[in-house]
N, C-alpha and C positions, 0 to 999 in steps of 0.2 A: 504494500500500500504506500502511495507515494505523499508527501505531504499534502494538508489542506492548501486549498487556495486561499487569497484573501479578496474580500470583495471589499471596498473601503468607500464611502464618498464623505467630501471634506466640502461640508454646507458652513456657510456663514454668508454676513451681508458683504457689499460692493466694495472691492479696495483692501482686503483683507489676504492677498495671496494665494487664493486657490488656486490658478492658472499658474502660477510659479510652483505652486509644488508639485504639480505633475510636471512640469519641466522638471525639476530637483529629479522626481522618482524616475523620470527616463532615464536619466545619465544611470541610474542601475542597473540597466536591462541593455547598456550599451559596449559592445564589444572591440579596443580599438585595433584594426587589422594591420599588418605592415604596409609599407608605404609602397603604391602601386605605379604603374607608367601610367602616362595621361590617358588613353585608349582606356585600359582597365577601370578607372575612378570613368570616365565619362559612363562606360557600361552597367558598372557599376548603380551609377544614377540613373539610369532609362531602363533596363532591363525587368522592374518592378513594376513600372509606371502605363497606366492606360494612354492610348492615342489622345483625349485630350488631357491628361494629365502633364503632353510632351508639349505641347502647344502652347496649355499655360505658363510652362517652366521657361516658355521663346519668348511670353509679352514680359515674365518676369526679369527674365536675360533682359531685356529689350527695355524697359523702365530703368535698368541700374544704367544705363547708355541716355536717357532723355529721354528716349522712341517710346510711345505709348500706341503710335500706328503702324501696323503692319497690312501688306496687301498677302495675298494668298502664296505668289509666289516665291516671295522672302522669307516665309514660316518652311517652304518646304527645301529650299535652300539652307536656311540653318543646320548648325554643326549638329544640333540634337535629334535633329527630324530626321536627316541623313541615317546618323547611329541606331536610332531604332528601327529605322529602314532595316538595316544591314541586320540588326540582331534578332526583325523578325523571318528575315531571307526574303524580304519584298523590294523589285524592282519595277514596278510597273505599275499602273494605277496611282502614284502618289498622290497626285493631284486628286481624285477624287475621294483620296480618304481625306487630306488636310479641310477640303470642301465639305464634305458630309461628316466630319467632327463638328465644326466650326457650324454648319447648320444645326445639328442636332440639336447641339448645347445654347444657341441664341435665347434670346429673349424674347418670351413668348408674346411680349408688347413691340413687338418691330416690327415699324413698318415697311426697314427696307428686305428682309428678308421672309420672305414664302419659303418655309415650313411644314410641316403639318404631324409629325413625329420626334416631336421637341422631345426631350426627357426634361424631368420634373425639376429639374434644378439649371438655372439657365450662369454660364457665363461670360458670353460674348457678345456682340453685336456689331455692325459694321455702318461706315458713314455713305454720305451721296457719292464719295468718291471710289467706293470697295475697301478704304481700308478697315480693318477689323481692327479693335480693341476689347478690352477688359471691361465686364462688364462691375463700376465701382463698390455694389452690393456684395460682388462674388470675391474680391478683397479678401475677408474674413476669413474667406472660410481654404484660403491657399495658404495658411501661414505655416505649416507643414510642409508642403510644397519649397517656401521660399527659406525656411529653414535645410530643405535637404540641397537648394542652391547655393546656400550661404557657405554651408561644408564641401559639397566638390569643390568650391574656388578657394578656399582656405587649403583643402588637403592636396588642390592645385598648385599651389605655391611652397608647396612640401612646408607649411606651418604646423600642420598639426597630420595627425595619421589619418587613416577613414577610416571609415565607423562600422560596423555591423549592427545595427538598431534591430533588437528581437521585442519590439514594441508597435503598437500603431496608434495614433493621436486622433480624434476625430472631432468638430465641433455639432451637439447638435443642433437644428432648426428644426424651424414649426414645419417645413418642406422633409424634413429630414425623415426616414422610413424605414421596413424590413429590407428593402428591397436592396440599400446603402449595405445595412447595415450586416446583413445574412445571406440573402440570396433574392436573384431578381433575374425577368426577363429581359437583356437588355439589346439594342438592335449592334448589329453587328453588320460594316462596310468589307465586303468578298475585294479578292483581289480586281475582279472584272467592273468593280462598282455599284456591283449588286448588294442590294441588301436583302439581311436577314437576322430571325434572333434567335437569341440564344440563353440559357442561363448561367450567366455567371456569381462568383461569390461576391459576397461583401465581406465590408474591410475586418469585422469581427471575426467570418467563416475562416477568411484567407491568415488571418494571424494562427487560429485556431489549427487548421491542414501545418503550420508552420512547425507548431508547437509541438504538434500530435508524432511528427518524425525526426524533432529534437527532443526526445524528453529527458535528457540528464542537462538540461537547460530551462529557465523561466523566463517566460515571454508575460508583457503587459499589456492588457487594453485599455488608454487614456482616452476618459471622455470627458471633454468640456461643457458644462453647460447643461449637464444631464438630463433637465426637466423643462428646457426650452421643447423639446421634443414629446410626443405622447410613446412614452418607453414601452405599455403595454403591447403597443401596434409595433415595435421597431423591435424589441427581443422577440412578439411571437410565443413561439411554444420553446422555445429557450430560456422561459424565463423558471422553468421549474430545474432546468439543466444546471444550469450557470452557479445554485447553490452547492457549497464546497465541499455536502457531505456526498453527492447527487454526483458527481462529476466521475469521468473516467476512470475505473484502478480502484474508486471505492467501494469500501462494502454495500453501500444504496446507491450505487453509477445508475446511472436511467439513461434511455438514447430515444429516441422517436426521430420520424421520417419527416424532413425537412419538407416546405409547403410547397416547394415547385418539381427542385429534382425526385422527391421524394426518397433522398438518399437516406441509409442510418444514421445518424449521427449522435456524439455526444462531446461534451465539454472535458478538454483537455485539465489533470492536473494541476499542470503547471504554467498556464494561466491564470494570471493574477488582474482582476478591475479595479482601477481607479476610476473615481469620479470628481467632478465637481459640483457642488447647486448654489446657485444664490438664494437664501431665505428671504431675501426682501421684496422681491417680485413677486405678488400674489395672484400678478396676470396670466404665469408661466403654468405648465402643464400639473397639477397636483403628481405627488408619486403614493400609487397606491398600498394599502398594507402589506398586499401579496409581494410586491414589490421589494417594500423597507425594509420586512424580516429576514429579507437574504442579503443586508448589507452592514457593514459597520458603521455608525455615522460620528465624523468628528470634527467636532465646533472647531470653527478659523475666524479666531474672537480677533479685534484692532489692536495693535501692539505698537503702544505711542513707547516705549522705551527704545522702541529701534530708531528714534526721528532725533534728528539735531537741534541745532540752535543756528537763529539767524540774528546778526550784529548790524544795526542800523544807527552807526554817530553815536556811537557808547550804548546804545537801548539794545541789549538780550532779549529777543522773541522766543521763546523756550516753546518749542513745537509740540512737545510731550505733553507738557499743561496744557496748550490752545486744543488738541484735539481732543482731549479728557474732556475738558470744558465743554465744548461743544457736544461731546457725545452726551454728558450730564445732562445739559440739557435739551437734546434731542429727546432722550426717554422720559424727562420730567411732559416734552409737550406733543409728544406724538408717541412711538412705542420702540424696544430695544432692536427691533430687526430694519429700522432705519437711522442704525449711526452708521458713521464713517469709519471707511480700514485708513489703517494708515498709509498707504500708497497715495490717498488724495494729498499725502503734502511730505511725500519720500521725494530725498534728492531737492529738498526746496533748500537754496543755499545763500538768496539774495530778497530783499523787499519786493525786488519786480516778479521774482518767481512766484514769491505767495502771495502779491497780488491776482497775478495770470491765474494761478492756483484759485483761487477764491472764484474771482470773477467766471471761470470759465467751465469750474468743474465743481468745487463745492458748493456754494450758492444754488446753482440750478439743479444740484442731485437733490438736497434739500429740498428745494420750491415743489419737485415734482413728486415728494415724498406727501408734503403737506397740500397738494393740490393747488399750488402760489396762493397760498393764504397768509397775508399780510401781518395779521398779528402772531399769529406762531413764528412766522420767519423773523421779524420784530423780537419776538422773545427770546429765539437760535441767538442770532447776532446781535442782538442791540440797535439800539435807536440809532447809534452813529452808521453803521452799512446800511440798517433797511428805513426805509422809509415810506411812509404809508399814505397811499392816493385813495381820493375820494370818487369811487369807484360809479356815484351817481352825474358827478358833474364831467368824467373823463367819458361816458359810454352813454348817456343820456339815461340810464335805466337802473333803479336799485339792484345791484348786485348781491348776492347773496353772504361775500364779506371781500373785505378792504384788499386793494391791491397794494403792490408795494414799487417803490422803485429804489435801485443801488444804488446808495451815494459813492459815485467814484473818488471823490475827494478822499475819505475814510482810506478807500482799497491804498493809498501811498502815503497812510499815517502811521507809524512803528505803534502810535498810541492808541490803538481803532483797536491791535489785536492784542494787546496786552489788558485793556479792557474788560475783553473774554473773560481771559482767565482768572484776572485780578480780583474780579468782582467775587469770584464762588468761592475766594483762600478763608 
């Protein structure tokens, strides 16, 4: 019997580290290999990688250069397009695969491209001239992608080694499914140009087949954002599996026949889940009990001891205090799962950053906590930042309560934030 797994997700509110410790827990699961020739590290990188997974990796090449536009036959000219060419043994048809990725994946609001077998998660689109770009939404969800970029041209420059990553990272969305996630029908461009589909895995399956024919190894599946997603629809009948008494090797191992291939299956060992959730979103997907009891959950409280101090003309802004304070009083005027982690004011080293700081990301995380409600936000910060409008003579109509406006003056006063915390010593 081989060890338990762990199932783990690490909920807290906004700014408190979650998405950095699953980066942390990756570098576990990471193997560094000897140093390879350029050929090798470039195959290396594309050999895992779906057709538009390669394409993405061209606009991301192509942004660290300025280029955000590309036309069709510069994507299929690139070094990378090329390499997977080669390492699928396809010589012919390029074009109409670079064409029908780049269709499939668009944006199912375009007008310049006719479509009509979009897949469900769009990232491309192209302008009046044919050039294709990024589509700014789909951003997000490549930073995986632009992290396994960022390590070929580092381990290109013989900086660091390459990696062996026995992990997979995913983030999910409200678009996010089984189909990503396990297994899905997905269409598939023939060398002739023909389409057709086919079922392929998803990013959990394929870590899982990884795992299943390493097993004096442990592999990780990172998910971000866990419950932006409806988890019930995206694990499936996996979700009885994935518990770590339940799993392959154990004495209660359980397997059932996957929804499309109908293959056996069952959850590897040595497979390990991380997760992440935000508690303060109550707009996000609920996780249900059948759910929770197959996970370990552990609080990622604010931790102002890790924040500095900032010196403005002899005046110490002692950041630990300021956001104490503020969290203090956040839970005295609204409730504990809308304070702030300490990331809203990590790295803050100058007046103008905690300005920026304030103005641009504290303030409004608040507002939208309290629905921009003028006296609470007033009672967060003080009368010197908020400021309260009279919401009948600004809109012609009684509001149902006082709006506010930020006094920027306050935002470049050392004495606006010492205020804070002064007042509650």
């Amino acid at each position: 019997m081989t060890d338990l797994a762990k199932n783990i997700i690490y909920t807290g509110v906004a700014g408190t580290g979650k998405t950095y410790r699953l980066q942390q827990i990756a570098k576990q699961y990471t193997e560094f290999l000897p140093v390879a020739n350029a050929d090798e590290l470039l195959k290396a990188l594309l050999k895992p990688l779906s057709w538009r997974d390669v394409i993405c990796l061209i606009f991301l090449n192509n942004y660290q250069q300025g280029r955000k536009l590309l036309k069709v036959p510069e994507i299929i000219d690139h070094q990378f397009f090329r390499m997977k060419a080669q390492l699928n043994d396809r010589k012919e048809n390029l074009n109409q695969t670079a064409w029908g990725t780049l269709m499939m994946y668009s944006d199912k609001n375009s007008v310049r491209v006719k479509y009509h077998r979009r897949a469900s998660q769009s990232y491309f689109d192209k302008d009046d001239s044919s050039n294709w770009f990024l589509l700014a939404d789909s951003l997000p969800l490549l930073s995986d992608l632009q992290t396994k970029l960022t390590d070929y041209q580092t381990a290109l420059n013989n900086q660091f080694q390459p990696k062996l990553e026995r992990f997979s990272f995913v983030s999910f969305h409200q678009a996010y499914g089984y189909e990503e996630f396990v297994e899905g029908i997905r269409p598939h461009i023939a060398d002739n140009g023909q389409m057709s589909y086919r079922i392929e895995s998803g990013a959990f399956l394929r870590l899982c087949q990884q795992a299943k024919h390493d097993p004096s190894h442990r592999y990780a599946m990172l998910i971000d954002e866990i419950n932006r997603a409806n988890v019930a629809r995206v694990f499936g009948e996996l979700m009885s599996l994935i518990e770590p008494t339940k799993r392959a090797g154990q004495t209660d191992s359980l397997s059932v026949n996957l929804a499309y291939s109908r293959q056996p299956f069952s959850v590897p060992s040595n497979v390990d889940i991380y997760a992440t959730m935000n508690s303060q979103d109550h707009s996000l997907s609920p996780l249900d009990l059948a759910f929770r009891r197959r996970f370990e959950f552990i609080e990622c409280r604010p931790q102002p001891q890790l924040l500095g101090k900032v010196m403005v003309n002899g005046a110490e802004i002692d950041l630990a205090k300021l956001l104490t304070a503020l969290n203090e009083r956040i839970m005295q005027n609204l409730a504990k799962d809308n304070q702030l982690g300490h990331s809203f004011l990590w790295g803050i080293d100058s007046l103008q950053a905690l300005s920026a700081a304030f103005s641009q990301s504290i303030i409004p995380q608040v507002a939208q906590a309290c629905q921009h409600h003028g006296q609470i936000l007033q009672a967060v910060f003080g009368q010197r930042f908020i400021r309260l409008v009279d919401n009948k003579k600004a809109t012609g109509f009684m509001a149902p309560q006082a709006g506010f406006d930020i006094n920027t003056q306050a935002l470049d006063d050392p004495n606006s934030y010492l205020a804070i915390y002064q007042s509650t010593q």
